[in-house]
C-alpha positions as CSV (number, residue, x, y, z in Angstrom):
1,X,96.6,90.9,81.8
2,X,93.3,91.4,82.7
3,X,92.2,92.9,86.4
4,X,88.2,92.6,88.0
5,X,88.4,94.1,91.2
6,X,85.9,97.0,93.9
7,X,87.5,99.3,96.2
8,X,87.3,98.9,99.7
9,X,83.9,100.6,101.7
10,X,86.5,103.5,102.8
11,X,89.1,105.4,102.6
12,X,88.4,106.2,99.1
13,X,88.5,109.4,96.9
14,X,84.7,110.5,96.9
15,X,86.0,112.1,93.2
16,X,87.4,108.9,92.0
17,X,83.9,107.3,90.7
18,X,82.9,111.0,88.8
19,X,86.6,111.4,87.4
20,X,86.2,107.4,85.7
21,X,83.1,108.4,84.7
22,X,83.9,111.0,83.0
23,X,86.9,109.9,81.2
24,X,89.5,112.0,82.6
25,X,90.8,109.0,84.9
26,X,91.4,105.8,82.5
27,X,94.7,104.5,83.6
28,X,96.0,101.9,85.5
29,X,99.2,101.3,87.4
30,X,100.3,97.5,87.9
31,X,102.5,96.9,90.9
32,X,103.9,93.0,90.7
33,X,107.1,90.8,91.4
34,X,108.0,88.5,88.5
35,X,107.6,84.9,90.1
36,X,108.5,83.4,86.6
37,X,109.4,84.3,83.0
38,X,110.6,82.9,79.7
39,X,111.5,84.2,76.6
40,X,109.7,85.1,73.8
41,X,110.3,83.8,70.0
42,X,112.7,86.7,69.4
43,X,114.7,86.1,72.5
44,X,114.2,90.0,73.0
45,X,111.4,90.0,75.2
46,X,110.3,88.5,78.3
47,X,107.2,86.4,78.6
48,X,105.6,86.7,82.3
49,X,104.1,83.5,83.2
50,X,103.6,83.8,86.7
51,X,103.3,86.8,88.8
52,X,102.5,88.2,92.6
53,X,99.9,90.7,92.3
54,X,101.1,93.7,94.7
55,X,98.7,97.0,93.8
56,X,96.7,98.5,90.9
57,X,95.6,101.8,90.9
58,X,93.9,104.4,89.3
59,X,96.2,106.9,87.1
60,X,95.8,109.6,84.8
61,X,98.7,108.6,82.5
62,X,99.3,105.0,82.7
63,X,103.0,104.0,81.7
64,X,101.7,101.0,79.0
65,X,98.7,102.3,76.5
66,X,96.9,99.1,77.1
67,X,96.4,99.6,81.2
68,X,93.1,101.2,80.9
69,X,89.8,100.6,82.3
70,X,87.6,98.5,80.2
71,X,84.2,99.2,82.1
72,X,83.1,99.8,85.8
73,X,80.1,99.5,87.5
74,X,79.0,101.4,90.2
75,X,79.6,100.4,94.1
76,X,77.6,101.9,96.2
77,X,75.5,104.9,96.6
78,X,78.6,106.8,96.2
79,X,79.1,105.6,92.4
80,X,82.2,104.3,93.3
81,X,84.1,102.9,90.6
82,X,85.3,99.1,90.2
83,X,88.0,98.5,87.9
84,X,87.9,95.1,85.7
């Protein structure tokens, strides 16, 4: 799964941008509803192949390895980060 996004103008941690910055904030927390699966080869996993979107945020220890920040770019004079 792959997430490009910007926070909104405000309410937003002014820490948030310098904590991604600096490395100590990397994670990501996915919020979605399954709207359809199948499964995989094994019959052991499922394969999501259509979801609803509810949230992602920024977390310190994401529950899969994988949901990390890629890159970010600055929004803003504040240096606000954008997750993608």
């Amino acid at each position: 799964m792959s997430v490009d996004g910007s926070s909104p103008p405000r309410p937003r941690p002014p820490w948030a941008g310098a904590l991604v910055k600096a490395g100590a904030l990397d994670g990501l927390s996915i919020g979605f509803r399954t709207v359809k699966a199948r499964p995989d080869g094994t019959g052991r996993l499922r394969v999501l192949t259509a979801v609803d979107l509810w949230e992602v945020s920024l977390v310190t220890f994401p529950m899969l390895p994988g949901a990390r920040i890629k890159s970010f770019a600055a929004a803003g004079a504040a240096g606000e980060p954008s997750p993608s």
